[in-house]
Backbone as CSV, one residue per row, in Angstrom:
resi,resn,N_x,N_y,N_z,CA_x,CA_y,CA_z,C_x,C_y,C_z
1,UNK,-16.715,41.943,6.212,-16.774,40.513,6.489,-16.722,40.304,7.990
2,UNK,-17.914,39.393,8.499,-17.936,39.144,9.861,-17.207,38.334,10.571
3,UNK,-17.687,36.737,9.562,-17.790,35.359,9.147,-17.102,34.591,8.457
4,UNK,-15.978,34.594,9.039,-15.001,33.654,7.591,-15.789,31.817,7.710
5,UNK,-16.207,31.758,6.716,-17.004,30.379,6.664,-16.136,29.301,6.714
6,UNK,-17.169,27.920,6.756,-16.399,26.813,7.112,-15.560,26.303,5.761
7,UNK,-13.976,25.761,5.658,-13.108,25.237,4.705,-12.946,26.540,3.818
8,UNK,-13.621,27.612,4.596,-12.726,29.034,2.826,-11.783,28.537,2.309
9,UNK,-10.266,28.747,3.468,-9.061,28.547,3.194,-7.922,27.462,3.334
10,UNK,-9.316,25.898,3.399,-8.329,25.107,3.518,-7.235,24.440,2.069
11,UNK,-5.966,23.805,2.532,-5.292,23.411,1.216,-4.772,24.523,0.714
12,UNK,-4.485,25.623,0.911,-3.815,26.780,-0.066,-2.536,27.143,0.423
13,UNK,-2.009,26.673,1.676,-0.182,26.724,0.931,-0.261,28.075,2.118
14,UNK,-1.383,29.058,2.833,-0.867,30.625,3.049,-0.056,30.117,4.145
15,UNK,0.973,31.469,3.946,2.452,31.543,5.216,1.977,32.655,6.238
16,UNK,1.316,33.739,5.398,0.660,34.853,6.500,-0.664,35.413,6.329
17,UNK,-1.206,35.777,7.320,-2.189,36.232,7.579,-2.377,37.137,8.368
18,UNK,-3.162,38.125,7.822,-3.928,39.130,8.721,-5.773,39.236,8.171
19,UNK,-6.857,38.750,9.257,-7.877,38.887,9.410,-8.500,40.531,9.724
20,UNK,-9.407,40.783,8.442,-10.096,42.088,9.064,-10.925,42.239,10.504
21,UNK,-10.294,43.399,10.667,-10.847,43.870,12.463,-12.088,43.012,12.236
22,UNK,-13.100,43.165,11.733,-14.686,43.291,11.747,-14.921,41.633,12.441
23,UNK,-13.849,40.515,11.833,-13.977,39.089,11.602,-14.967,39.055,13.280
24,UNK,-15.710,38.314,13.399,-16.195,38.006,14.744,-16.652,36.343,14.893
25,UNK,-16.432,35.297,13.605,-16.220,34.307,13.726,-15.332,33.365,12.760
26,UNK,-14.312,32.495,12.974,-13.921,31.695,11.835,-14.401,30.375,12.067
27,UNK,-14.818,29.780,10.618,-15.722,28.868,10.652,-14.676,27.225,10.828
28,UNK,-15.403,26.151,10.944,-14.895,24.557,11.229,-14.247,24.953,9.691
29,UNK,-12.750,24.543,10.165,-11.765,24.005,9.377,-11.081,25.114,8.174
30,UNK,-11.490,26.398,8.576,-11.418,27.276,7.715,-10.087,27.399,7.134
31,UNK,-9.146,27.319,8.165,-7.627,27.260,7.288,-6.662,25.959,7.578
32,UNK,-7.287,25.366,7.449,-6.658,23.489,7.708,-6.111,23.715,6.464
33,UNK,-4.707,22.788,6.984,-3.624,22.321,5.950,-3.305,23.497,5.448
34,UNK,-2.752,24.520,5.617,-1.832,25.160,4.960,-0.092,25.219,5.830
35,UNK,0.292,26.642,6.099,1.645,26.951,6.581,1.494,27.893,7.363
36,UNK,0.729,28.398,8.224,0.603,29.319,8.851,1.559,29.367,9.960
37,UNK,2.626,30.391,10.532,3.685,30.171,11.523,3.074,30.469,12.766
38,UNK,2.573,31.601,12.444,2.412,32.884,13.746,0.716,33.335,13.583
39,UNK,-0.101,33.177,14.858,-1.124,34.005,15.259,-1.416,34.726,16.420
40,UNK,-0.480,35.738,15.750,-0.301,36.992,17.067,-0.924,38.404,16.635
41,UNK,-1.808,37.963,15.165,-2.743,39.444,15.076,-3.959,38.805,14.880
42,UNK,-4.611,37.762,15.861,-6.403,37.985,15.562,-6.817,38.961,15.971
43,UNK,-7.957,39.697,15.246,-8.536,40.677,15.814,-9.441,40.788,17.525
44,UNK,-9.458,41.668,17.970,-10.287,41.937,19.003,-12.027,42.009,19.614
45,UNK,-11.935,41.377,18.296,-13.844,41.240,17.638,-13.789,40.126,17.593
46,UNK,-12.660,38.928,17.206,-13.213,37.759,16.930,-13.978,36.736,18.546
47,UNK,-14.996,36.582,18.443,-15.607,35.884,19.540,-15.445,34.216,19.449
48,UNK,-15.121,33.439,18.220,-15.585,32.064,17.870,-14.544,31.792,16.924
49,UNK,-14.121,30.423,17.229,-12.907,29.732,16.587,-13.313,28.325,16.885
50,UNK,-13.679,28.089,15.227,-14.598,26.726,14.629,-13.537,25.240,15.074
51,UNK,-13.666,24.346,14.856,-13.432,23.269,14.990,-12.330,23.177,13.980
52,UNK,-11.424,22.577,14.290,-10.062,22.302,13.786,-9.868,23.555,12.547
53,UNK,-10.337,24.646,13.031,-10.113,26.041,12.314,-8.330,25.857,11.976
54,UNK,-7.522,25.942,12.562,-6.019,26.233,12.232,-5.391,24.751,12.632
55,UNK,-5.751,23.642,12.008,-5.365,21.758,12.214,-4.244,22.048,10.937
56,UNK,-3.140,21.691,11.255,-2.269,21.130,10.377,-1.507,22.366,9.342
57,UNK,-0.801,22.986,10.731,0.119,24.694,10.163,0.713,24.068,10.635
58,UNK,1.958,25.023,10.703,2.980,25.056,11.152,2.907,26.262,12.023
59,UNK,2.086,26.150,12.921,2.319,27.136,14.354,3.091,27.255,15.107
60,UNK,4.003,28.009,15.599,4.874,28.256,16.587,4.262,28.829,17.622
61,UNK,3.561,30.268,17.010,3.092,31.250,18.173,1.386,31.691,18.158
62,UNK,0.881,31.067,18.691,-0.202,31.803,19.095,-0.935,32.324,20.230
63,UNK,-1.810,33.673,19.914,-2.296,34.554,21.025,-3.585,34.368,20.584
64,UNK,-4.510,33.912,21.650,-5.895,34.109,21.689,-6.366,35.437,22.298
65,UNK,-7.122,36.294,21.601,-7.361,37.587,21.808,-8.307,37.233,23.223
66,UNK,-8.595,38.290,24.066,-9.680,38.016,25.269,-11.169,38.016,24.771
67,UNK,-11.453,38.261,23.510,-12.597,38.804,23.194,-12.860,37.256,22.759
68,UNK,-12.367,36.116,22.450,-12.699,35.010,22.291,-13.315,34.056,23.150
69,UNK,-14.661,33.905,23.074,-14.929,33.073,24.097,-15.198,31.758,23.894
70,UNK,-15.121,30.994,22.884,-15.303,29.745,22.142,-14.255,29.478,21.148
71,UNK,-13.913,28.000,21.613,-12.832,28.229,20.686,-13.406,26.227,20.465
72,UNK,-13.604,25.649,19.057,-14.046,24.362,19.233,-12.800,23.079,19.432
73,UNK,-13.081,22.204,19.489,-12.437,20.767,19.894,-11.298,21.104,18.424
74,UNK,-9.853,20.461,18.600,-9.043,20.543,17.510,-8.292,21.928,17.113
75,UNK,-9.345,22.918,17.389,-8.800,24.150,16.942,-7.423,24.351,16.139
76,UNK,-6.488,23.914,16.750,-5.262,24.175,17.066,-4.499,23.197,16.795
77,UNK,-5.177,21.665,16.686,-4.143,20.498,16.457,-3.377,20.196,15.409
78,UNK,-2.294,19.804,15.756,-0.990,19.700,14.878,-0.196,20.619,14.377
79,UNK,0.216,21.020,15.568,0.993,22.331,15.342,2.519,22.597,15.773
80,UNK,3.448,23.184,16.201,4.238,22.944,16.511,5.316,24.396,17.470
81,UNK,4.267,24.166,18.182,4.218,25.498,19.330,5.733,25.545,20.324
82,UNK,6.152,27.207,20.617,6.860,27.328,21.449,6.345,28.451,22.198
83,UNK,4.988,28.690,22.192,4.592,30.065,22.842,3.032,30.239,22.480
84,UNK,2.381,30.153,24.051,1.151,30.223,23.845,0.247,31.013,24.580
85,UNK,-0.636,32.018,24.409,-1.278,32.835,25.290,-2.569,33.072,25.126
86,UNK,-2.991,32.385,25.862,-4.631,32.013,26.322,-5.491,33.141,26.781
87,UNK,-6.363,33.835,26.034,-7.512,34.918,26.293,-8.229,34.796,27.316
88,UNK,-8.522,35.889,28.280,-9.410,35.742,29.618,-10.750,35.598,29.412
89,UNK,-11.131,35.857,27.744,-12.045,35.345,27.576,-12.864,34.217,27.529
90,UNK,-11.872,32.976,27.239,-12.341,31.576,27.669,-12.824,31.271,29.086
91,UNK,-13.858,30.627,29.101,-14.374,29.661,30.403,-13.432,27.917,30.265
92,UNK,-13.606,27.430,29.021,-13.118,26.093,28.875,-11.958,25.886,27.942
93,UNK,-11.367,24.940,27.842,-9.960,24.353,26.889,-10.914,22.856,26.228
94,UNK,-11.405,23.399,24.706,-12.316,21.924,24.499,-11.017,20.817,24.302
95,UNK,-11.807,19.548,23.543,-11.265,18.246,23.401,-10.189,18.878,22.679
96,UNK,-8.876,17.900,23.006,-7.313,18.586,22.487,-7.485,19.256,21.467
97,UNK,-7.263,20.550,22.337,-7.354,21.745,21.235,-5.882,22.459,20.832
98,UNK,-5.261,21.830,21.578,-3.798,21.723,21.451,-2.726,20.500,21.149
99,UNK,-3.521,19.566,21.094,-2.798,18.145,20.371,-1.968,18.346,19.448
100,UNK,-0.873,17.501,19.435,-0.222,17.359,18.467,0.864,16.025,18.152
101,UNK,1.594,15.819,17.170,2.699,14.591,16.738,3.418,15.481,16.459
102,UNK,3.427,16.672,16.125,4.700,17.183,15.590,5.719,17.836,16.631
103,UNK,6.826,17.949,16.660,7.745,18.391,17.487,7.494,19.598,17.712
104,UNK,7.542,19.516,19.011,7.819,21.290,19.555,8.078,21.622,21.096
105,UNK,8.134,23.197,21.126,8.643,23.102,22.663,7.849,23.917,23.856
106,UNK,6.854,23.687,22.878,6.052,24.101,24.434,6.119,23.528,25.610
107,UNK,6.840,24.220,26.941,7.077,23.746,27.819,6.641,24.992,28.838
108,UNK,5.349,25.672,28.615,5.696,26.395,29.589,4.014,26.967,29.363
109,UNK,3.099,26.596,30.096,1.785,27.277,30.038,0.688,27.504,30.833
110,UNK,0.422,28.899,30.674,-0.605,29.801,31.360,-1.917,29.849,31.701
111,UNK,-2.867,29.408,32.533,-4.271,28.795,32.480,-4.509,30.055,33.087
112,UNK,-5.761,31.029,32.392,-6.297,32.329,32.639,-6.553,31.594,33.754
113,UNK,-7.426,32.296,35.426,-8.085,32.268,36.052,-9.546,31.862,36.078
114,UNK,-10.184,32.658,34.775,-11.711,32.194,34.074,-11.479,30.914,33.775
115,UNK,-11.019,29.919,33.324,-10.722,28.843,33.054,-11.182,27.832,33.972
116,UNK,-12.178,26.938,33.751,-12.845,26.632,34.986,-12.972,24.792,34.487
117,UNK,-12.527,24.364,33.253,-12.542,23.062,32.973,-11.684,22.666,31.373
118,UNK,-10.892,21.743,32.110,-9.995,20.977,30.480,-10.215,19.748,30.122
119,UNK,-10.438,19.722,28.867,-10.951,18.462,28.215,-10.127,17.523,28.481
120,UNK,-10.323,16.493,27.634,-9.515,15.410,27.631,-8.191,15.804,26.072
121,UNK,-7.176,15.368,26.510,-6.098,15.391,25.515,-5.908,16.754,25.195
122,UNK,-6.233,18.290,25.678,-5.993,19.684,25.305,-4.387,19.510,25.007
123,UNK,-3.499,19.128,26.015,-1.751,19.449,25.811,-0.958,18.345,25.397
124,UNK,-1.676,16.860,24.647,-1.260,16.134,24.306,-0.057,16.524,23.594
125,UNK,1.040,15.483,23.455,1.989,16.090,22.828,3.331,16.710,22.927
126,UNK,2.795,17.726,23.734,3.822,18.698,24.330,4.355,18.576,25.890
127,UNK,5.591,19.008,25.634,6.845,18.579,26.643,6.603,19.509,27.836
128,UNK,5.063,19.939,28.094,5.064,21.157,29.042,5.735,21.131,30.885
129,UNK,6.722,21.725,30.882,7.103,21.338,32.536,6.584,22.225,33.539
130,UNK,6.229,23.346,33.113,5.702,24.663,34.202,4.105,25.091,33.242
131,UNK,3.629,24.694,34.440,1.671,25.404,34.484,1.628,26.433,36.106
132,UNK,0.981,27.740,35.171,0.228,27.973,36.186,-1.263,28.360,35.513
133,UNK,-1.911,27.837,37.193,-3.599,27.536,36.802,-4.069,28.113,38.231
134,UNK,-5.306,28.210,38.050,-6.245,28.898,38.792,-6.657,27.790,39.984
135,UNK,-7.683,28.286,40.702,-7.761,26.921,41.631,-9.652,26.244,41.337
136,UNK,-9.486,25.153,41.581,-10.562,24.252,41.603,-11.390,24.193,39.786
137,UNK,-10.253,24.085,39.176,-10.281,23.775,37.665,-10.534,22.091,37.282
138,UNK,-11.490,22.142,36.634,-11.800,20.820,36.802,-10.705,20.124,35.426
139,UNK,-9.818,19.225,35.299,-9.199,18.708,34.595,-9.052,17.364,33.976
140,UNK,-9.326,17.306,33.193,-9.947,15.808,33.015,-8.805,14.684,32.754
141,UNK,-9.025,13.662,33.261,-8.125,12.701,34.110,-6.836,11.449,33.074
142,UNK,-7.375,12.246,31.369,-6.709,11.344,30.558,-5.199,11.667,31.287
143,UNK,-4.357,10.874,30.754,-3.136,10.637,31.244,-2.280,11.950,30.591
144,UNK,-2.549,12.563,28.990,-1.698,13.716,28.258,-2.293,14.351,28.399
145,UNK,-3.254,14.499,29.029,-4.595,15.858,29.203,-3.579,17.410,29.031
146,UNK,-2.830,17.311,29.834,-2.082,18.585,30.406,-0.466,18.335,30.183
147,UNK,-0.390,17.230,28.656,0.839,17.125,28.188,1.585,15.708,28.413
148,UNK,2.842,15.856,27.967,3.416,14.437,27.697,3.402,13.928,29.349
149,UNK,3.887,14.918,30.132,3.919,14.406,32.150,3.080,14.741,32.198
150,UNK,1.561,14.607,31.713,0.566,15.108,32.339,-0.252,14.380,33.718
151,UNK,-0.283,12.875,33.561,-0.380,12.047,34.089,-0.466,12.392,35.580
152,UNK,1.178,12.812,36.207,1.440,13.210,37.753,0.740,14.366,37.774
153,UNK,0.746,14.980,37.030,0.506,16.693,37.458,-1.019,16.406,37.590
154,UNK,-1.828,15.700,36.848,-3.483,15.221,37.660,-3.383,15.010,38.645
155,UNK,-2.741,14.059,38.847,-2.928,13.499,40.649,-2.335,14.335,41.550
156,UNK,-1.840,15.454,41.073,-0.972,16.158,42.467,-2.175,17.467,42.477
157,UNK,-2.617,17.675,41.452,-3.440,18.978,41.174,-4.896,18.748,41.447
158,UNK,-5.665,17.697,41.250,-6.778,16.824,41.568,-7.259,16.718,43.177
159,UNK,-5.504,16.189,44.283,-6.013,15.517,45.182,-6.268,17.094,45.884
160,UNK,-5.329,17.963,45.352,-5.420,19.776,46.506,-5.207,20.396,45.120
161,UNK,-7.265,20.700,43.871,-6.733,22.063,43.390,-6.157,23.084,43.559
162,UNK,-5.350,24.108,44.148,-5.161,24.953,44.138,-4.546,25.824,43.050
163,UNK,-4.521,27.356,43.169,-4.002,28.173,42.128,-2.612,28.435,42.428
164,UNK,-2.004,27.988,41.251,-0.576,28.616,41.606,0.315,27.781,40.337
165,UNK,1.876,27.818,40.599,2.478,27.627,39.886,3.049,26.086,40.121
166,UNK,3.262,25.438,39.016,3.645,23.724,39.370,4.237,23.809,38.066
167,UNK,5.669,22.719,38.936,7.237,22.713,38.237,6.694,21.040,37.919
168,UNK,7.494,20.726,36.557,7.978,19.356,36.482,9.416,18.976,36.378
169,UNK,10.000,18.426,37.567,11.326,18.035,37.745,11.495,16.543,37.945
170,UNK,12.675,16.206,37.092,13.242,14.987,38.182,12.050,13.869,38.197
171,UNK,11.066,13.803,37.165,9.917,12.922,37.410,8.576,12.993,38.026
172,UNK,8.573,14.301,38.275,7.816,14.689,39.733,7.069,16.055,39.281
173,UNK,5.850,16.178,39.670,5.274,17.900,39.813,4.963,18.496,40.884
174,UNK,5.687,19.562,41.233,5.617,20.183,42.530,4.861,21.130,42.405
175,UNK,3.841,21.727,43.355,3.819,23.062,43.554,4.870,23.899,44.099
176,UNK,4.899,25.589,43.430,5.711,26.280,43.931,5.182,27.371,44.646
């Protein structure tokens, strides 16, 4: 199996998963609405991750393998993340592909270098206080783009892209 198609596994309740090595795409919405906690074994083949492919788990942890270079709008929404690690394989972060209402604590995230543009609403949601990002990343200007303080961290990151690390304290986003 290459191809996990679009809705295989939506509605079925799974808690775990492991995808065969071979997988090299999962299709729009393939495992919406179940319980999934943890995706820290996609394979190293998978290249493509469909449109609201994993919408509405219960995610804590996920790892995007590097071999992923597409990942669609939603992917990921409604989840409830404390740990996230972004593949060097991406060029872009589509439309909130990390959105969410549900509680969680992502507060702390990693923008590969390849990473060269973020949608609108990607970190909606989340309480993120420390980014580091690459420089002259184009970021798009919604207010949660880059999380619940996302708002300042545009305008401080916008007026001088640069690469590096930026704190949210005290109301404020600094570079460090």
């Amino acid at each position: 199996i290459t191809y996990i198609d679009d809705r295989s596994f939506e509605n079925n309740l799974i808690e775990n998963l492991t995808i065969n090595g071979s997988v090299t795409h999962i299709g729009v919405n393939a495992f919406y609405n179940n319980k999934l906690a943890i995706l820290n074994n996609l394979p190293s083949t998978l290249i493509t991750i469909g449109d609201d492919a994993f919408d509405k788990n219960l995610l804590t942890t996920i790892v995007i393998p590097n071999s992923v270079t597409n990942i669609g709008p939603y992917a990921f929404y409604r989840h409830e993340l404390t740990s996230l690690t972004i593949g060097t394989g991406l060029s872009s972060l589509p439309l909130q592909a990390f959105w969410t209402d549900r509680v969680n604590n992502l507060t702390s995230v990693v923008i590969p270098a390849n990473i060269t543009s973020i949608a609108s609403g990607v970190f909606t949601g989340c309480p993120i206080t420390q980014i580091e990002i690459g420089a002259n990343v184009t970021v798009d200007s919604a207010a949660t783009t880059m999380g619940d303080n996302g708002a300042s961290f545009y305008t401080l990151y916008s007026a001088d892209p640069q690469a590096g690390v930026y704190i949210y304290s005290g109301g404020t986003w600094v570079k460090q």
